[in-house]
matplotlib code that plots the C-alpha trace (Angstrom):
import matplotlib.pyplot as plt

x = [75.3, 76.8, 77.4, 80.3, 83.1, 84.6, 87.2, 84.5, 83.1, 86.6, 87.4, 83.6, 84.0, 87.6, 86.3, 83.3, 85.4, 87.8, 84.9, 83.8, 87.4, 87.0, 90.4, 88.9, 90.5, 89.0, 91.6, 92.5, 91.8, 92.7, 89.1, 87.9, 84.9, 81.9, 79.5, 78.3, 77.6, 80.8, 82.8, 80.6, 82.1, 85.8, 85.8, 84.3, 86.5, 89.4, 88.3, 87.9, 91.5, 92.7, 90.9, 87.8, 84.4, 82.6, 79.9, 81.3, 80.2, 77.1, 76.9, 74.6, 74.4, 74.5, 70.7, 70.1, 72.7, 71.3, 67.3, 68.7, 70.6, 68.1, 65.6, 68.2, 68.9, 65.5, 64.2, 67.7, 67.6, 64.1, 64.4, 68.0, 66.1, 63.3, 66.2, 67.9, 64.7, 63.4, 66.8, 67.4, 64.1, 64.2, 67.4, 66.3, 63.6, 66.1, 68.1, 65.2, 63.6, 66.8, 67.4, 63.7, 64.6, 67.4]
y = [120.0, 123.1, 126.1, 127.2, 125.8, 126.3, 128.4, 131.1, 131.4, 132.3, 134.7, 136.5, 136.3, 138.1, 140.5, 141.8, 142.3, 144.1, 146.3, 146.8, 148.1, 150.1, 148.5, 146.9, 148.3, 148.1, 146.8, 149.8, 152.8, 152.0, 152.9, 152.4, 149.7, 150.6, 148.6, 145.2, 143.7, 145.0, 143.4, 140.2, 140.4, 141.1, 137.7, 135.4, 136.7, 136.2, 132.8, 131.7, 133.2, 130.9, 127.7, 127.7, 125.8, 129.3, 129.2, 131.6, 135.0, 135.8, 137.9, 140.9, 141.8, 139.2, 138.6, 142.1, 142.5, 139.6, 141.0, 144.4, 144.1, 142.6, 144.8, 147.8, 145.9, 145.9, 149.1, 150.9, 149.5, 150.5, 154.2, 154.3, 153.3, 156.1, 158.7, 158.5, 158.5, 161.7, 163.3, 162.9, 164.1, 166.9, 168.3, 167.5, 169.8, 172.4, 172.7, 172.3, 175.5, 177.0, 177.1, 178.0, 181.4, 181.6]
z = [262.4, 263.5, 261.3, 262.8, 264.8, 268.0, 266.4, 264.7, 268.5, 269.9, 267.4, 267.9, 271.1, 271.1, 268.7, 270.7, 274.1, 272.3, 270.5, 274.4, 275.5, 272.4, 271.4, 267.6, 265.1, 261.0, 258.5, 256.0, 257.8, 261.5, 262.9, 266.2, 265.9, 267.0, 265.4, 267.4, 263.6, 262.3, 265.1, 264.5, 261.1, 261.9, 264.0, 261.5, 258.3, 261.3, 262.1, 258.0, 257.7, 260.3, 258.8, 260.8, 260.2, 259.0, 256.0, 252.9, 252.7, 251.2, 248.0, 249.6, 246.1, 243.9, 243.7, 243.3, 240.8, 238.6, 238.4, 238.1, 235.5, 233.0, 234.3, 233.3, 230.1, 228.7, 230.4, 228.9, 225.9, 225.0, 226.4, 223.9, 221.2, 221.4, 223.2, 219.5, 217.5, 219.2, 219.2, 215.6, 214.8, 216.9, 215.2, 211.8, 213.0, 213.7, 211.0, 208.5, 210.8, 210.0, 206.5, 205.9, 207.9, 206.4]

ax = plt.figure().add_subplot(projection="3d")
ax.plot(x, y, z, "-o")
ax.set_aspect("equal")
plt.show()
């Protein structure tokens, strides 16, 4: 089977000769297109809008997100734990310097 549908090709193919005339447009900001993978872009998310056969997005991030996060977790949450320890002794340190001076 085909991933996408005669609809998704028209839209691409609308999007990249209006990319060529230097004519595409982004959404928000009104910028001329440049970008052969950005106008790629532009025509599928314009051919799922109107209904065509298009695969969902893929999370870029998602994957990364997940094993970063528990990586961060642990690494964070062992490096807080000896952060606080050397921090507290470090200013009982001080203030017992302190009031031996003093």
């Amino acid at each position: 089977m085909a991933k996408y549908g005669k609809k998704a090709q028209s839209k691409v193919k609308k999007a990249m000769h209006e990319r060529k005339r230097g004519t595409l447009k982004s959404g928000r900001s009104g910028k001329t297109v440049k970008s052969r993978k950005q106008a790629i872009a532009i025509g599928l998310s314009e051919a799922r809008r109107a209904g065509g056969k298009v695969p969902a997005k893929k999370s870029s991030g998602s994957k990364a997100r997940k094993s970063g996060a528990s990586k961060t977790s642990k690494s964070s949450g062992g490096s807080t734990k000896s952060r606080s320890t050397t921090r507290k002794s470090s200013t009982r340190r001080k203030s017992s310097t302190r009031s031996k001076s003093r």
